[in-house]
C-alpha positions in Angstrom: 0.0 0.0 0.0 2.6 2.2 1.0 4.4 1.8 -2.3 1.4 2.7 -4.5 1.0 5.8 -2.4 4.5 6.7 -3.3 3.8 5.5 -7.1 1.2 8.1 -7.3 2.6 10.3 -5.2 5.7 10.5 -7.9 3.5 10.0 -10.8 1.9 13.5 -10.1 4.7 15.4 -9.1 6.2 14.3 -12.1 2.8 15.0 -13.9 3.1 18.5 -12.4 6.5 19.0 -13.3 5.7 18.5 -17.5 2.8 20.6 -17.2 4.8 23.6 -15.7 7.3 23.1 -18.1 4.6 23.0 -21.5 3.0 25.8 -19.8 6.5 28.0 -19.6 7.0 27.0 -22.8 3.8 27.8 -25.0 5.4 30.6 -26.6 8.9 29.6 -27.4 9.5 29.8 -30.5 6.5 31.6 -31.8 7.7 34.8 -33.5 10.6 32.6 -35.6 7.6 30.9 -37.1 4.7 34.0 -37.3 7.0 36.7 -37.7 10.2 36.3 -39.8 8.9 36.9 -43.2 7.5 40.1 -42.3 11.3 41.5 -41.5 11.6 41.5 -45.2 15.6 41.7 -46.3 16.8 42.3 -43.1 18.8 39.8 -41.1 16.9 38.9 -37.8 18.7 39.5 -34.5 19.4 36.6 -32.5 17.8 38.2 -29.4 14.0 37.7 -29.2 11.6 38.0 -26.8 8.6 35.5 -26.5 6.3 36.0 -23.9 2.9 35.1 -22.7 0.7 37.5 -21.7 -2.2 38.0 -19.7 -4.5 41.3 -20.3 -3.0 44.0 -18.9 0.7 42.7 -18.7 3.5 44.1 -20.3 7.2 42.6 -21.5 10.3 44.3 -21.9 13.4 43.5 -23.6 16.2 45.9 -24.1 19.0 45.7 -26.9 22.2 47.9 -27.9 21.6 49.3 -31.5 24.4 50.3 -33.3 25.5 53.2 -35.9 25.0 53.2 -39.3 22.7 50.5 -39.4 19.1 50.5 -40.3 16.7 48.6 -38.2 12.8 47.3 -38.2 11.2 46.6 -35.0 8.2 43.7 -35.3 5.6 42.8 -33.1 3.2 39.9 -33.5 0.5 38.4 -31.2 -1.9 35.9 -31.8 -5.0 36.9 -33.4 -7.5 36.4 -31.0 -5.1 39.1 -28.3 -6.3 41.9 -31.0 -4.4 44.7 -30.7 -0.7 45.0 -29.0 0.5 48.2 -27.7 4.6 48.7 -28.2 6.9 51.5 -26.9 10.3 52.2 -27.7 12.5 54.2 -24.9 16.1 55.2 -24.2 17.9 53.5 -21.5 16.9 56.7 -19.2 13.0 55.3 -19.5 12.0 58.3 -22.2 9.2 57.5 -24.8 10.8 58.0 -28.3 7.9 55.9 -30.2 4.5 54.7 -28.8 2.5 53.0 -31.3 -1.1 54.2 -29.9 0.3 58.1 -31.6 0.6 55.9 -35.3 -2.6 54.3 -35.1 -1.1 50.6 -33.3 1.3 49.7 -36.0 2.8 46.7 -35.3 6.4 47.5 -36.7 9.0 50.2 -36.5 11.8 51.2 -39.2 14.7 54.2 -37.9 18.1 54.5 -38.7 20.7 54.5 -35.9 23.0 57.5 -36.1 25.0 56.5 -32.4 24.8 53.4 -30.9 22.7 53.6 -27.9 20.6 50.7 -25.8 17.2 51.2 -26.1 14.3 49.2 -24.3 11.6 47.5 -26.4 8.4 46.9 -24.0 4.9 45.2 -25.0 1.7 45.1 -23.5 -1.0 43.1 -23.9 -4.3 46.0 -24.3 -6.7 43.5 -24.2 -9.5 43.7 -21.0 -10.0 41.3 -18.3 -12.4 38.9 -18.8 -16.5 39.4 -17.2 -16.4 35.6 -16.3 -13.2 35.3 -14.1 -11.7 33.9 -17.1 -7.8 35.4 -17.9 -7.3 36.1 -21.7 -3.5 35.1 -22.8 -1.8 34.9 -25.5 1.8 34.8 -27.6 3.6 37.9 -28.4 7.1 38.3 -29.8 9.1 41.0 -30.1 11.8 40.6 -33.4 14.6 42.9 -34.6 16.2 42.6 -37.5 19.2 45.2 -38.9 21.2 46.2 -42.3 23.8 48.5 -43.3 22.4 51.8 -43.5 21.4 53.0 -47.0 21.3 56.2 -45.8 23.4 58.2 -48.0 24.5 61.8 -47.8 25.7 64.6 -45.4 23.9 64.3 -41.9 
């Protein structure tokens, strides 16, 4: 008797273990798959965020961007989260682009004349649920960067 008890006892930690780890793991990987062909021709960073979010939450990733180089920002969500706000800031926490002024874009293109570090954050707009029920969903936050085209005397 005392070995079954054990038996099950493992069985569901182990159960619980697998479903913390699925759970943790819902969004890995999403923007590679929903996202990449929308950075066009340039090369994506290696640095992505994927996070799941709850309505309400935000994410935050922040990433050195270098001189000379031209970059696009993406955001993507799954559908059903609707629109995603998205802010760009300086290291110091000051708002350079907040996509609820451009009518929730859901991508970004600038040209880097100094490098700088600049923080990318997310948040999930969407409105708590009536029925006690918490909306989530995937969202991913790609870069991708070129060699300026930017020609001419700045």
């Amino acid at each position: 008797m005392k070995l079954l008890t054990k038996i099950t006892g493992l069985t569901l930690l182990i159960g619980s273990f697998s479903l913390s780890a699925i759970s943790q793991s819902a969004c890995h990987g999403y923007g590679k798959s929903s996202c990449k062909p929308d950075l066009e021709d340039y090369v994506q960073n290696p640095q992505v965020l994927n996070a799941e979010l709850s309505s309400g939450e935000s994410a935050e990733i922040a990433m050195v961007f270098s001189a000379k180089h031209d970059y696009r920002i993406q955001i993507c969500s799954e559908e059903h989260m609707g629109e995603i706000g998205f802010k760009i800031k300086s290291s110091k926490g000051e708002i350079l682009l907040d996509n609820q002024d451009y009518e929730m874009i859901n991508n970004w293109d600038f040209t880097m004349s100094k490098t700088k570090r600049l923080i990318i954050e997310v948040t999930f707009l969407g409105a708590p649920s009536e029925d006690d029920f918490e909306e989530t969903g995937c969202t991913s936050i790609l870069v991708g960067y070129r060699h300026s085209t930017q020609t001419g005397f700045r």
